[in-house]
Each structure stands twice: as C-alpha cells, then as structure tokens.
PQR file with spaces between the fields and no chain letter, atoms N, CA, C, O and H, PARSE charges and radii, in Angstrom:
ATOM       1  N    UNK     1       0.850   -1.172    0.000 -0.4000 1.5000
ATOM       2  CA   UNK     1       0.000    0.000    0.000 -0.0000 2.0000
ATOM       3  C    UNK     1       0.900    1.242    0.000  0.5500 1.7000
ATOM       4  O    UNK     1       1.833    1.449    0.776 -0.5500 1.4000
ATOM       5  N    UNK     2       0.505    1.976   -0.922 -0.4000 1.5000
ATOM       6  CA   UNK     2       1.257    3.837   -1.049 -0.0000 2.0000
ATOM       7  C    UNK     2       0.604    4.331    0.601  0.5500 1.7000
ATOM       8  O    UNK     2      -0.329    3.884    1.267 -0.5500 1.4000
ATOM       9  H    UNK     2      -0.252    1.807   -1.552  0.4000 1.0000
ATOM      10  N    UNK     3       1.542    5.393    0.830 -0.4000 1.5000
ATOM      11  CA   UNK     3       1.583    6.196    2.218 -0.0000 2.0000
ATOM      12  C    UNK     3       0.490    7.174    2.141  0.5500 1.7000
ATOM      13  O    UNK     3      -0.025    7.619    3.167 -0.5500 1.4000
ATOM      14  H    UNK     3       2.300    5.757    0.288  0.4000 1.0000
ATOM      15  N    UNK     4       0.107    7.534    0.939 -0.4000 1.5000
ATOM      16  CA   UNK     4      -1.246    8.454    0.157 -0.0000 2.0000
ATOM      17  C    UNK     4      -2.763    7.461    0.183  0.5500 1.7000
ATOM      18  O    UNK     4      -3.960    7.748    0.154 -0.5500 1.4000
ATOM      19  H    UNK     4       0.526    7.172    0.106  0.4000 1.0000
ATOM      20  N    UNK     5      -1.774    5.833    0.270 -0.4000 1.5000
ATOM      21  CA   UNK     5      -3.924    5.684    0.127 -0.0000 2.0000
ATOM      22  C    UNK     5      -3.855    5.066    1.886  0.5500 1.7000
ATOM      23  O    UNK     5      -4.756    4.401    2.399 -0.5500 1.4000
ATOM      24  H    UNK     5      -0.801    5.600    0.294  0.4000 1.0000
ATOM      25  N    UNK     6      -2.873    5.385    2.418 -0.4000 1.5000
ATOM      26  CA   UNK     6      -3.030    4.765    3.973 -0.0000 2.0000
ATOM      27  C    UNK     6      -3.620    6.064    4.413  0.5500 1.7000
ATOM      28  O    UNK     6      -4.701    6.139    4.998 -0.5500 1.4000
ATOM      29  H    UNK     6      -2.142    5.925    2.002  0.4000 1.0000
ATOM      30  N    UNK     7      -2.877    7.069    4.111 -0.4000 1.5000
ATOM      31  CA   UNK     7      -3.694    8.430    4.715 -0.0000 2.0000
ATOM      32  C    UNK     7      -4.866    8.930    4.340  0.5500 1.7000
ATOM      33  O    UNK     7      -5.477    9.746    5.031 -0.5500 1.4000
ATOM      34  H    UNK     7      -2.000    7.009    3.636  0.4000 1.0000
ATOM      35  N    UNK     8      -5.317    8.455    3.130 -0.4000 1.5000
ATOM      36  CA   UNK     8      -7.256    9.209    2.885 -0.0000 2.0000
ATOM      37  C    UNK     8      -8.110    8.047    3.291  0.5500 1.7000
ATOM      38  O    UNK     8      -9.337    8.148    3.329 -0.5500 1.4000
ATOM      39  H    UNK     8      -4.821    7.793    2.568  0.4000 1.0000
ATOM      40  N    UNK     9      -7.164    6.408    3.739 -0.4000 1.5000
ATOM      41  CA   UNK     9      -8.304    5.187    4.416 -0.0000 2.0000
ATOM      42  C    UNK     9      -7.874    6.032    5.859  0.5500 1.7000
ATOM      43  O    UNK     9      -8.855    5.627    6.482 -0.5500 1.4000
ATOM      44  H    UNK     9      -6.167    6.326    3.708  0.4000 1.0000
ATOM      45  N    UNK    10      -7.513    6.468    6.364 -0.4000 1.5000
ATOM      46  CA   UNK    10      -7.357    6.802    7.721 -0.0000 2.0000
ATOM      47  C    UNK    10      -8.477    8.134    7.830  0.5500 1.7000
ATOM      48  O    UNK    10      -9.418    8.059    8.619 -0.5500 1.4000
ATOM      49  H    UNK    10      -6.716    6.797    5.858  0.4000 1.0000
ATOM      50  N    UNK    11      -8.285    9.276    7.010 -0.4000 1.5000
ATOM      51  CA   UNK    11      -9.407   10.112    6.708 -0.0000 2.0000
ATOM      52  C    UNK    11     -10.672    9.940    6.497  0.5500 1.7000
ATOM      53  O    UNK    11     -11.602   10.574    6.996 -0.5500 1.4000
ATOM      54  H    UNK    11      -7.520    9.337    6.369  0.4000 1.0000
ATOM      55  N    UNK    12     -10.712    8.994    5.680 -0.4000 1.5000
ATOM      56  CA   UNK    12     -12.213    8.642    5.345 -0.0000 2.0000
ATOM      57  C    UNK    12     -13.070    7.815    6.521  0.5500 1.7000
ATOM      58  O    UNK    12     -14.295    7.696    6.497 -0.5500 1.4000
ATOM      59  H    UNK    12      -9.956    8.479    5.275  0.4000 1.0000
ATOM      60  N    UNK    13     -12.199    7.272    7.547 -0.4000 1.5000
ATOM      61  CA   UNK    13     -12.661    6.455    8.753 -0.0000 2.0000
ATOM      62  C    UNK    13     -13.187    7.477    9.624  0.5500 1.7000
ATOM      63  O    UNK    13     -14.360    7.616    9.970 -0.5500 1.4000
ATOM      64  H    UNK    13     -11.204    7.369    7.566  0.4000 1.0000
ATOM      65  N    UNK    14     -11.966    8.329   10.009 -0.4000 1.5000
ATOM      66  CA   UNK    14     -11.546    8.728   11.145 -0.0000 2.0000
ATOM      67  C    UNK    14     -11.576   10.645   11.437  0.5500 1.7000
ATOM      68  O    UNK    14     -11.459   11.316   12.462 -0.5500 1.4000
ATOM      69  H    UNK    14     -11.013    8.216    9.728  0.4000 1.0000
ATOM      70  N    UNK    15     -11.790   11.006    9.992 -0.4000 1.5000
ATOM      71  CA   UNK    15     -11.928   12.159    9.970 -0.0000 2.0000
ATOM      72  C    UNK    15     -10.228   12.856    9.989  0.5500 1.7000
ATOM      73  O    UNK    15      -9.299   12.255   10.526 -0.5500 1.4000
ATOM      74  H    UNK    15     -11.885   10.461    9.159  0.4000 1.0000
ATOM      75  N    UNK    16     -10.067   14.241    9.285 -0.4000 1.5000
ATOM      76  CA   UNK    16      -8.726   14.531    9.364 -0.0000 2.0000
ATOM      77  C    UNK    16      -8.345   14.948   10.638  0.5500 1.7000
ATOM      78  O    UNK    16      -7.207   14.559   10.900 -0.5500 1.4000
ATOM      79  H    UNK    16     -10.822   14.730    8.849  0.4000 1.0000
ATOM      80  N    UNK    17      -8.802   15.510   11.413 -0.4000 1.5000
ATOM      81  CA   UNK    17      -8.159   15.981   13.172 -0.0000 2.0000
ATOM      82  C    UNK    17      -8.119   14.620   13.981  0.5500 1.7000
ATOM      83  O    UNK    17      -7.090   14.218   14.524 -0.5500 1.4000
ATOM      84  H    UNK    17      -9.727   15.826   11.200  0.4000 1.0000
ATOM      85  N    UNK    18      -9.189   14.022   14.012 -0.4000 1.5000
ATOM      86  CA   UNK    18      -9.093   12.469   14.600 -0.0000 2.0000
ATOM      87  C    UNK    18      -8.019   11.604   13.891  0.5500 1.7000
ATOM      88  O    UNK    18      -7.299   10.765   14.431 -0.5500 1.4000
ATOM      89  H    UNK    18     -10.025   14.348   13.571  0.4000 1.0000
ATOM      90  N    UNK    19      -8.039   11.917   12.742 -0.4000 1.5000
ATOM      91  CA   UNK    19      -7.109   10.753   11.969 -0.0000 2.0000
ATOM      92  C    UNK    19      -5.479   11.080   12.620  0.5500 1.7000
ATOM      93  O    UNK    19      -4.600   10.427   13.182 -0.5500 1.4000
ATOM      94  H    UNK    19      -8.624   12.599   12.303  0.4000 1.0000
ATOM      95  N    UNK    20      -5.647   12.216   12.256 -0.4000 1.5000
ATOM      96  CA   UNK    20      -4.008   12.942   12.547 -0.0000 2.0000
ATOM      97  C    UNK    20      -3.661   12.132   14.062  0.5500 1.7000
ATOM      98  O    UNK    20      -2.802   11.274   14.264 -0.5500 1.4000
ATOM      99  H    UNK    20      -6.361   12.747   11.800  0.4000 1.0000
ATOM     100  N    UNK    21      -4.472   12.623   14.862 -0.4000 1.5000
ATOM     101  CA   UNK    21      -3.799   12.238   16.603 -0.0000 2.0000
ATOM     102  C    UNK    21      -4.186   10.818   16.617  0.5500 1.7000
ATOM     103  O    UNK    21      -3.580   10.291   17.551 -0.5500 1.4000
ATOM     104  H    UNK    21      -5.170   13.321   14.698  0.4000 1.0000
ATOM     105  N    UNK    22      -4.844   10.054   16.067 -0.4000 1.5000
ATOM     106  CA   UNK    22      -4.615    8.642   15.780 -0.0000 2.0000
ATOM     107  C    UNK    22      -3.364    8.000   15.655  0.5500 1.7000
ATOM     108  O    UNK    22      -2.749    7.316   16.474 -0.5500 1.4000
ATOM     109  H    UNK    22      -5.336   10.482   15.309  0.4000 1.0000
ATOM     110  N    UNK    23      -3.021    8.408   14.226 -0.4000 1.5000
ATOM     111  CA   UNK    23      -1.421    7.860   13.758 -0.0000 2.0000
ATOM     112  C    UNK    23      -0.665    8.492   14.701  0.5500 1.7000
ATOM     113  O    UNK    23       0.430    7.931   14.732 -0.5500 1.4000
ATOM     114  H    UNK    23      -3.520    8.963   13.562  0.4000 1.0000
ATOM     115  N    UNK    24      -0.736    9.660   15.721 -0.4000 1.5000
ATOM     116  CA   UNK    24       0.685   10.381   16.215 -0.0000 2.0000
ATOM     117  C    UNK    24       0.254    9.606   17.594  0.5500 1.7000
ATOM     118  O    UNK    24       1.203    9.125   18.212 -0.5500 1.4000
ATOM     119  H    UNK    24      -1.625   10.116   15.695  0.4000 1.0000
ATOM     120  N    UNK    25      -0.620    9.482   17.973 -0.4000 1.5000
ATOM     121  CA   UNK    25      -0.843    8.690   19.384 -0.0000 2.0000
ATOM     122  C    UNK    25      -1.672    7.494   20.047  0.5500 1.7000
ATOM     123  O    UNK    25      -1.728    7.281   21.258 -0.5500 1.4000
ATOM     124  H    UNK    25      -1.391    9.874   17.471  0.4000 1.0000
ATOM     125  N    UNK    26      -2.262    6.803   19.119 -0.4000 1.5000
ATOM     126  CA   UNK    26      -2.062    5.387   19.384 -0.0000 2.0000
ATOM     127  C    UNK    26      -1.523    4.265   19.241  0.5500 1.7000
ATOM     128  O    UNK    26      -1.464    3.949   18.053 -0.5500 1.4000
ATOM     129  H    UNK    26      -2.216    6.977   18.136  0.4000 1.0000
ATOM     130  N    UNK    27      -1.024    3.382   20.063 -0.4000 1.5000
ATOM     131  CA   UNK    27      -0.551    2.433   20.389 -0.0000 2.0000
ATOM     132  C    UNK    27      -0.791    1.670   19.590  0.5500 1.7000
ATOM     133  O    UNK    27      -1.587    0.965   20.211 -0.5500 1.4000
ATOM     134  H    UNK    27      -1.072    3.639   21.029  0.4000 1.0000
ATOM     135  N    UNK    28      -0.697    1.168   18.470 -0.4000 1.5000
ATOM     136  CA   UNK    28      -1.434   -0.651   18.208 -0.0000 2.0000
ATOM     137  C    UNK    28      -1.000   -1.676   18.510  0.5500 1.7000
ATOM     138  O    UNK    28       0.170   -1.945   18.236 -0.5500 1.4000
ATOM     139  H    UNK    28      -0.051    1.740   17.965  0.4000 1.0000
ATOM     140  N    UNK    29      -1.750   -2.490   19.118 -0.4000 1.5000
ATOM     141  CA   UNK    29      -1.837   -3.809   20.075 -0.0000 2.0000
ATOM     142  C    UNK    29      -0.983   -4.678   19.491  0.5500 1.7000
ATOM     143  O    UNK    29      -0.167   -5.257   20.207 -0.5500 1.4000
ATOM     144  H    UNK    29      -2.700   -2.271   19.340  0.4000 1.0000
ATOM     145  N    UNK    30      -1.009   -4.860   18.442 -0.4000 1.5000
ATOM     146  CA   UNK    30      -0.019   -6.206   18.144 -0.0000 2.0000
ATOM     147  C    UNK    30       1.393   -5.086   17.090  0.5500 1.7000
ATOM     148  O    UNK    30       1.233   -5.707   16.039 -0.5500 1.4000
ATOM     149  H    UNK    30      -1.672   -4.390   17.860  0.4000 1.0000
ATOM     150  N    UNK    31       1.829   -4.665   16.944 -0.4000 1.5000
ATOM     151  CA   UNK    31       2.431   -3.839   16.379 -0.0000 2.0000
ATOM     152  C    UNK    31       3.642   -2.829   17.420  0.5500 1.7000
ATOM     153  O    UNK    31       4.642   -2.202   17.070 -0.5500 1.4000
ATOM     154  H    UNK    31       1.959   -4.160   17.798  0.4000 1.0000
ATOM     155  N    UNK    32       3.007   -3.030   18.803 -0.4000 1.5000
ATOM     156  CA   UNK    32       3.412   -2.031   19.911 -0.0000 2.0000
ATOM     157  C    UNK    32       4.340   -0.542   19.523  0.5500 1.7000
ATOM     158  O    UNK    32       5.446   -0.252   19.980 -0.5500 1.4000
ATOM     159  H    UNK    32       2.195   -3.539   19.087  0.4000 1.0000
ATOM     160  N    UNK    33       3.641    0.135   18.701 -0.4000 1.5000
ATOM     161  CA   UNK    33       4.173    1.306   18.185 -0.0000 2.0000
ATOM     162  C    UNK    33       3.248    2.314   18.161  0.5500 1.7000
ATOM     163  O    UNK    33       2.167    2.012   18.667 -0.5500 1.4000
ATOM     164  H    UNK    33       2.743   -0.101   18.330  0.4000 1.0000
ATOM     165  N    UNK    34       3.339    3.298   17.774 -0.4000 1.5000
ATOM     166  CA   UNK    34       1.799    4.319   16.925 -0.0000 2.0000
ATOM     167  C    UNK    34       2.202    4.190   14.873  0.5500 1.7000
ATOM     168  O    UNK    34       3.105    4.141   14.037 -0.5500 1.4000
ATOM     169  H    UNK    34       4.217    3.544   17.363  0.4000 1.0000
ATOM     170  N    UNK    35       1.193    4.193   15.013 -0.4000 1.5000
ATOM     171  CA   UNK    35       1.191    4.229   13.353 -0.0000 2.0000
ATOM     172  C    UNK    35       2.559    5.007   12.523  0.5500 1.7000
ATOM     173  O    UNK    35       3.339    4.400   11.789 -0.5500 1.4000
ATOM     174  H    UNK    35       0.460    4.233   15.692  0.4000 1.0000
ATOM     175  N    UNK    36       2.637    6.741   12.897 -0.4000 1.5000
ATOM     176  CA   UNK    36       3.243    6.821   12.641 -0.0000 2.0000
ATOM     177  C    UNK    36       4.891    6.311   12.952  0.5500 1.7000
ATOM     178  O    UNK    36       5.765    6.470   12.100 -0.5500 1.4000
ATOM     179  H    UNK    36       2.004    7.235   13.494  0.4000 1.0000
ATOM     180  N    UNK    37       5.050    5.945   13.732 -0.4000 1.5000
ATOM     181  CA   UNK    37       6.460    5.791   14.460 -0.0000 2.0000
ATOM     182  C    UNK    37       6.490    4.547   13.769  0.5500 1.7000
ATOM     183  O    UNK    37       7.661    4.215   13.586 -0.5500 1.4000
ATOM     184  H    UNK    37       4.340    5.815   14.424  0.4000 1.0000
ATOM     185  N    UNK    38       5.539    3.589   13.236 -0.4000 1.5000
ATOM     186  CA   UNK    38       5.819    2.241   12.438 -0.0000 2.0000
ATOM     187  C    UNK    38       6.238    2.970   11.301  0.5500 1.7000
ATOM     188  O    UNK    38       7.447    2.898   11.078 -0.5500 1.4000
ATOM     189  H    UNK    38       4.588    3.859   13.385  0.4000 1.0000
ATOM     190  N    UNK    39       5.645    3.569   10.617 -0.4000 1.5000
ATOM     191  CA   UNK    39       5.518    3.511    8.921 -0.0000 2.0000
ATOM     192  C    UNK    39       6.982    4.449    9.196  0.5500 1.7000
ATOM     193  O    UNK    39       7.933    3.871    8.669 -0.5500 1.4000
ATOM     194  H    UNK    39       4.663    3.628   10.798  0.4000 1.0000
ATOM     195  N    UNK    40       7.357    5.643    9.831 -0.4000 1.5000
ATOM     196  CA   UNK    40       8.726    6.141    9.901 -0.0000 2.0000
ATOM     197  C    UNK    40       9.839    5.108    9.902  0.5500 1.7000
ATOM     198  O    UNK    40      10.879    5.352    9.289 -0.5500 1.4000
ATOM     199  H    UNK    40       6.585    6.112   10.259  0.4000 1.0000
ATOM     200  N    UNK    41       9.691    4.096   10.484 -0.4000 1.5000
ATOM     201  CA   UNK    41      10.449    2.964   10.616 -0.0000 2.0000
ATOM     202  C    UNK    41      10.670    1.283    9.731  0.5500 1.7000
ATOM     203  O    UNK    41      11.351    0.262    9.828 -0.5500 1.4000
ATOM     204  H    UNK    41       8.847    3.898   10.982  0.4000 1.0000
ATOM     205  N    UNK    42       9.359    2.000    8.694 -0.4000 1.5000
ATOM     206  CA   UNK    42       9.764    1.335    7.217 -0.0000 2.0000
ATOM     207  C    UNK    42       8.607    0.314    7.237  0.5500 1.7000
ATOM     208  O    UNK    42       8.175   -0.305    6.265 -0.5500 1.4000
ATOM     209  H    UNK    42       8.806    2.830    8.615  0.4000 1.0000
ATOM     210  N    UNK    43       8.270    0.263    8.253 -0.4000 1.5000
ATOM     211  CA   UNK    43       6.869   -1.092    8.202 -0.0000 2.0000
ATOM     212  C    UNK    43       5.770   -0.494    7.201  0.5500 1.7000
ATOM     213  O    UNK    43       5.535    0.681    6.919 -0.5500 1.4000
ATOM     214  H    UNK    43       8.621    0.766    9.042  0.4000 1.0000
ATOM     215  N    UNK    44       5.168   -1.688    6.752 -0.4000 1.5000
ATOM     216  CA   UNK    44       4.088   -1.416    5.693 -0.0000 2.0000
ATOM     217  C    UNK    44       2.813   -0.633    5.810  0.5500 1.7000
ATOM     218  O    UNK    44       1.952   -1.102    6.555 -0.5500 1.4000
ATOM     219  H    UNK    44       5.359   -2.642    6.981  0.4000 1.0000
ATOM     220  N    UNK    45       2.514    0.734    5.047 -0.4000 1.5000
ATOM     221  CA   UNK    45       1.511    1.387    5.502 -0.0000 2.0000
ATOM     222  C    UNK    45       0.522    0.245    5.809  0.5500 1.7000
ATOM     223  O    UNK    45      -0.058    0.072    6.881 -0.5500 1.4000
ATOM     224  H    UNK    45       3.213    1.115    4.442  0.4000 1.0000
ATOM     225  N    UNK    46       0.415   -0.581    4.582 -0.4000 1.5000
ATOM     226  CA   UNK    46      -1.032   -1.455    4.549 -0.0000 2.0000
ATOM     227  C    UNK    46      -0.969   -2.690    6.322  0.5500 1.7000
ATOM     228  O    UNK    46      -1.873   -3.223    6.966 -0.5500 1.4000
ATOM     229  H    UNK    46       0.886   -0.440    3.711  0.4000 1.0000
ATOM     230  N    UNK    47       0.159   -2.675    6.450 -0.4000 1.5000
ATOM     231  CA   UNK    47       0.088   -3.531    8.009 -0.0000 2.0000
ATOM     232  C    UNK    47      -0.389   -2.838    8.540  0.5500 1.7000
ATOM     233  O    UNK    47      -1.486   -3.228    8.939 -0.5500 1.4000
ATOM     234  H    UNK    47       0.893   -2.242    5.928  0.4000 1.0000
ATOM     235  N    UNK    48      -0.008   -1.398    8.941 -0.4000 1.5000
ATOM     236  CA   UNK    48      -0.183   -0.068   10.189 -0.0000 2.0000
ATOM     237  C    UNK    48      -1.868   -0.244   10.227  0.5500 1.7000
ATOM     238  O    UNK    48      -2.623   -0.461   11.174 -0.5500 1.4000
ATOM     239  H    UNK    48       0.883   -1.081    8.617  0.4000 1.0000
ATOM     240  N    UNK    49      -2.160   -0.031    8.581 -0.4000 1.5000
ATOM     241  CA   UNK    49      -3.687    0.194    8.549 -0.0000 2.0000
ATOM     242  C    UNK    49      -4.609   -1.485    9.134  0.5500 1.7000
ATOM     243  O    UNK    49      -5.700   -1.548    9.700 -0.5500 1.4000
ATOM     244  H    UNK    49      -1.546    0.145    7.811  0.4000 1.0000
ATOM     245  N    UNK    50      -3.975   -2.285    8.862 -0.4000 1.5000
ATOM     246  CA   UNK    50      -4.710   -3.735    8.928 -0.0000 2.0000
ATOM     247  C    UNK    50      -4.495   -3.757   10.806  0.5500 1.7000
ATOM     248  O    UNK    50      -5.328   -4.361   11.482 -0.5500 1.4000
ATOM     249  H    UNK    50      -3.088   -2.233    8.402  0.4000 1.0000
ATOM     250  N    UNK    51      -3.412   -3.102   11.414 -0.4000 1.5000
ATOM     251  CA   UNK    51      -3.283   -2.831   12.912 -0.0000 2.0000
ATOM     252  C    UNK    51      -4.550   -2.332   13.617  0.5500 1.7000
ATOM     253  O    UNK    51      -5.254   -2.785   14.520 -0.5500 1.4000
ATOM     254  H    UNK    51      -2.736   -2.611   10.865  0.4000 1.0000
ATOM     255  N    UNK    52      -4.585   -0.443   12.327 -0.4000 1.5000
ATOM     256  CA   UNK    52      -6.010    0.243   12.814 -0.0000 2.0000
ATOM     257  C    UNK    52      -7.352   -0.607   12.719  0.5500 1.7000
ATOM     258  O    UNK    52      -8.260   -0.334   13.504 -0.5500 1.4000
ATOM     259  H    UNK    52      -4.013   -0.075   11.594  0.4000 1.0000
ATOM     260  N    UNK    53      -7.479   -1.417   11.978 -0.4000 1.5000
ATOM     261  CA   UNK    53      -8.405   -1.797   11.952 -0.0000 2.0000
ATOM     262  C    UNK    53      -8.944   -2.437   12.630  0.5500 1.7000
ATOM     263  O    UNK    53     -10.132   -2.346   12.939 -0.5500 1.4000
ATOM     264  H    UNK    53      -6.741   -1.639   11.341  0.4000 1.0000
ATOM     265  N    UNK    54      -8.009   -3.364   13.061 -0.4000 1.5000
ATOM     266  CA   UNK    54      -8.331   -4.676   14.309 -0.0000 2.0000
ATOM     267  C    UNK    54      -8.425   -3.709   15.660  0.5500 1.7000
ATOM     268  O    UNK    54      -9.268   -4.087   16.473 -0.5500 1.4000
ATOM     269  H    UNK    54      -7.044   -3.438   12.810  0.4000 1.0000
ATOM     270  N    UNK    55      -7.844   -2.780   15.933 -0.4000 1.5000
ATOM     271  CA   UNK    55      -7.618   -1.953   17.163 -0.0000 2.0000
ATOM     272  C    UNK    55      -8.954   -1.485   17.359  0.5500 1.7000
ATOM     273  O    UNK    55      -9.437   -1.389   18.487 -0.5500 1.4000
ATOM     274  H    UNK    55      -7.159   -2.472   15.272  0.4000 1.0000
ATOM     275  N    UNK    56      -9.673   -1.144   16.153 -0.4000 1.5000
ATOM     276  CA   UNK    56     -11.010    0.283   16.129 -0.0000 2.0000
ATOM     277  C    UNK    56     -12.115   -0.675   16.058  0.5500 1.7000
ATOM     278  O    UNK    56     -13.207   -0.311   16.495 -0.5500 1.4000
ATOM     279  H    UNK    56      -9.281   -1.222   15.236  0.4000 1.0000
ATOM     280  N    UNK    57     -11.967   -2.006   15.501 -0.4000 1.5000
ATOM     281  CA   UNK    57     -12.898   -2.732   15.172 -0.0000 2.0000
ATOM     282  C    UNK    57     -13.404   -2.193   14.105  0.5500 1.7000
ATOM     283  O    UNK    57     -14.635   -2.194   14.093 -0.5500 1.4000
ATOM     284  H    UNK    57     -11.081   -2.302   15.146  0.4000 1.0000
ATOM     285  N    UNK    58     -12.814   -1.668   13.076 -0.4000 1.5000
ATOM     286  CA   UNK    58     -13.282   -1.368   11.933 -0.0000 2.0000
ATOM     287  C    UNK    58     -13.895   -2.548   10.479  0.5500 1.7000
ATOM     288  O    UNK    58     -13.113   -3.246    9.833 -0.5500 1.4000
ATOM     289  H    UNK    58     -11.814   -1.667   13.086  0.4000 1.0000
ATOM     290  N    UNK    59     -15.393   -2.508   10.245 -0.4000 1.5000
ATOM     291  CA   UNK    59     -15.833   -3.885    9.790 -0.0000 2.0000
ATOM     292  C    UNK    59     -15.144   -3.730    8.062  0.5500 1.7000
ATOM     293  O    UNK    59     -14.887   -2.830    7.262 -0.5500 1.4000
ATOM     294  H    UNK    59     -16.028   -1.942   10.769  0.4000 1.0000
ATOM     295  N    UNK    60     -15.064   -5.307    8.149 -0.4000 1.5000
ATOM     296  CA   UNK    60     -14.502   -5.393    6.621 -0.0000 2.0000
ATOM     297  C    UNK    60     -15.324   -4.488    5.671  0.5500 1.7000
ATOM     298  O    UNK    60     -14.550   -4.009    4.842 -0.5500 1.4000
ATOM     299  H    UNK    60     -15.274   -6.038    8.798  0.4000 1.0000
ATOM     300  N    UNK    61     -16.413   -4.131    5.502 -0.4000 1.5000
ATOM     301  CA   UNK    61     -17.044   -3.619    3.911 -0.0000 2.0000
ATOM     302  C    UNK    61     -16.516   -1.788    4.283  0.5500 1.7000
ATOM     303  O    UNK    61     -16.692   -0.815    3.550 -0.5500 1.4000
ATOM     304  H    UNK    61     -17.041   -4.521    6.175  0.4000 1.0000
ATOM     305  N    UNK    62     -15.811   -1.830    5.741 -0.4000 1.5000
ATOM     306  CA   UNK    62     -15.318   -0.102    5.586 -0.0000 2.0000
ATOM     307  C    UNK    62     -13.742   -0.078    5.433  0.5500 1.7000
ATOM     308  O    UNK    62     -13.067    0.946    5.325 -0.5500 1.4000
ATOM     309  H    UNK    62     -15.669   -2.620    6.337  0.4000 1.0000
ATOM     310  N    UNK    63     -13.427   -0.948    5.439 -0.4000 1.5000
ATOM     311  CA   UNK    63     -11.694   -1.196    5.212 -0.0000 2.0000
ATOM     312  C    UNK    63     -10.897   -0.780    3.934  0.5500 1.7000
ATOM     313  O    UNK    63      -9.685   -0.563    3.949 -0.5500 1.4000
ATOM     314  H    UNK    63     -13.975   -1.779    5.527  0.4000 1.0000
ATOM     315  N    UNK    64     -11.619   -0.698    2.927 -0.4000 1.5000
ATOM     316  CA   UNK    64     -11.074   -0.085    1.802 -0.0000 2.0000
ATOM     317  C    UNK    64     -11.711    0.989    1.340  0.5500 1.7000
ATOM     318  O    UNK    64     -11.728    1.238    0.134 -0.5500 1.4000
ATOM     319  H    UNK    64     -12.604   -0.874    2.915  0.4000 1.0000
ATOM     320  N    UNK    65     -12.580    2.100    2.652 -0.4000 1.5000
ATOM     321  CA   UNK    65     -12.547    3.696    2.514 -0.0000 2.0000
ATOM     322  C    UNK    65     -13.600    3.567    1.333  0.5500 1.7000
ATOM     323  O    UNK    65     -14.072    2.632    0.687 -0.5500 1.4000
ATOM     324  H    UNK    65     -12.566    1.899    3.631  0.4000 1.0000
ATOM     325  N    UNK    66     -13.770    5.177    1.360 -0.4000 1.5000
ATOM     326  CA   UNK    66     -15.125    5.452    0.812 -0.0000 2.0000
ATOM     327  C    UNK    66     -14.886    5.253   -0.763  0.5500 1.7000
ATOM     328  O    UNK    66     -13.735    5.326   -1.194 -0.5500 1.4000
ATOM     329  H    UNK    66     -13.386    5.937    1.884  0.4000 1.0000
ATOM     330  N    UNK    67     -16.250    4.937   -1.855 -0.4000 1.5000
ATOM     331  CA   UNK    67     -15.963    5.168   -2.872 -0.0000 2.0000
ATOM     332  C    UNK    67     -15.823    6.565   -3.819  0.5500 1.7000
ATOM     333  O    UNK    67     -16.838    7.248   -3.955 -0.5500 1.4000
ATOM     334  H    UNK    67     -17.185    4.879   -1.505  0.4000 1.0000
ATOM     335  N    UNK    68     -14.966    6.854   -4.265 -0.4000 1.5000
ATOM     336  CA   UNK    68     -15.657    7.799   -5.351 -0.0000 2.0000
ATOM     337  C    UNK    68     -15.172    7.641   -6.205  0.5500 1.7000
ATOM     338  O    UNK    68     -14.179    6.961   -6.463 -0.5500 1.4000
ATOM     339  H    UNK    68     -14.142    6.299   -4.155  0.4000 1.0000
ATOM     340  N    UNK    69     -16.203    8.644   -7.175 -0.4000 1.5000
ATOM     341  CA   UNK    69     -16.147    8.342   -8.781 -0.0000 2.0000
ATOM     342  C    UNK    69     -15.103    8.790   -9.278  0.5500 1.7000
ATOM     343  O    UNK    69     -14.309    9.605   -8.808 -0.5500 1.4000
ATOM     344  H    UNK    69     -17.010    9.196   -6.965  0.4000 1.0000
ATOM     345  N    UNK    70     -15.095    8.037  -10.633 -0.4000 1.5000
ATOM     346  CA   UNK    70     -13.616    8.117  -11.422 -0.0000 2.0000
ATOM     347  C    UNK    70     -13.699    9.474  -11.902  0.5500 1.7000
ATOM     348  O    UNK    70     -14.741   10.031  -12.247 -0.5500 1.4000
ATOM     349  H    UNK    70     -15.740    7.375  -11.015  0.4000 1.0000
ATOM     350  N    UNK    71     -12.160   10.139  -11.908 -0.4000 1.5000
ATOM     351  CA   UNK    71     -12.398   11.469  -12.645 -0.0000 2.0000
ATOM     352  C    UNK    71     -12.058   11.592  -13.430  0.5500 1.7000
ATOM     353  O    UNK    71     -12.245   12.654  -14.024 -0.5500 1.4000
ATOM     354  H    UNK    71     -11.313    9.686  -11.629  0.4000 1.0000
C-alpha cells in the first residue's frame, strides 16, 4: 500500500483531526508502536492500517474507505 492511500483510508474512517492524533498517538496492540512511528520505521503502511483496523474494530465492507467516482 502507497503512504497516500493509507492516509485518505485513515481520513475517510476517522476524519482529518481524529485521523491525525490517531497515527501520532495510538498504540497498536499487536504492532506495539503508533502508526506513525511504524511507517517512519519502514513497516508497511497497509500492516499499520490492517493494525487500525483490528484496534477500532473497523468492519470489513469499511476497510477499503469510501468510494468515489472516477475522474
């Protein structure tokens, strides 16, 4: 996963002010890092995000963020 579609699935969940202090300050459980401090450290956006997900309980049909149309 690009670092661009980890950040608008994190937006589209979580909203941009929530999203932001998300990645800068939570923990994820099996990962023991914050998002950002993983992905700075080379781990896979798409793990960080598969972390958020299990952490938030986020359901599979919202995991790959909102649709929109082609432009």
């Amino acid at each position: 996963m690009r670092l661009t579609e980890y950040h608008q699935l994190v937006v589209d969940e979580f909203g941009d002010a929530k999203g932001k202090w998300i990645s800068h300050s939570h923990v994820l459980a099996k990962l023991g890092d914050t998002p950002d401090a993983l992905i700075e450290r080379g781990i896979d956006p798409g793990r960080v995000w598969d972390g958020l997900c299990e952490d938030f309980q986020i359901p599979p049909e919202r995991r790959l963020g909102l649709d929109r149309p082609d432009s």
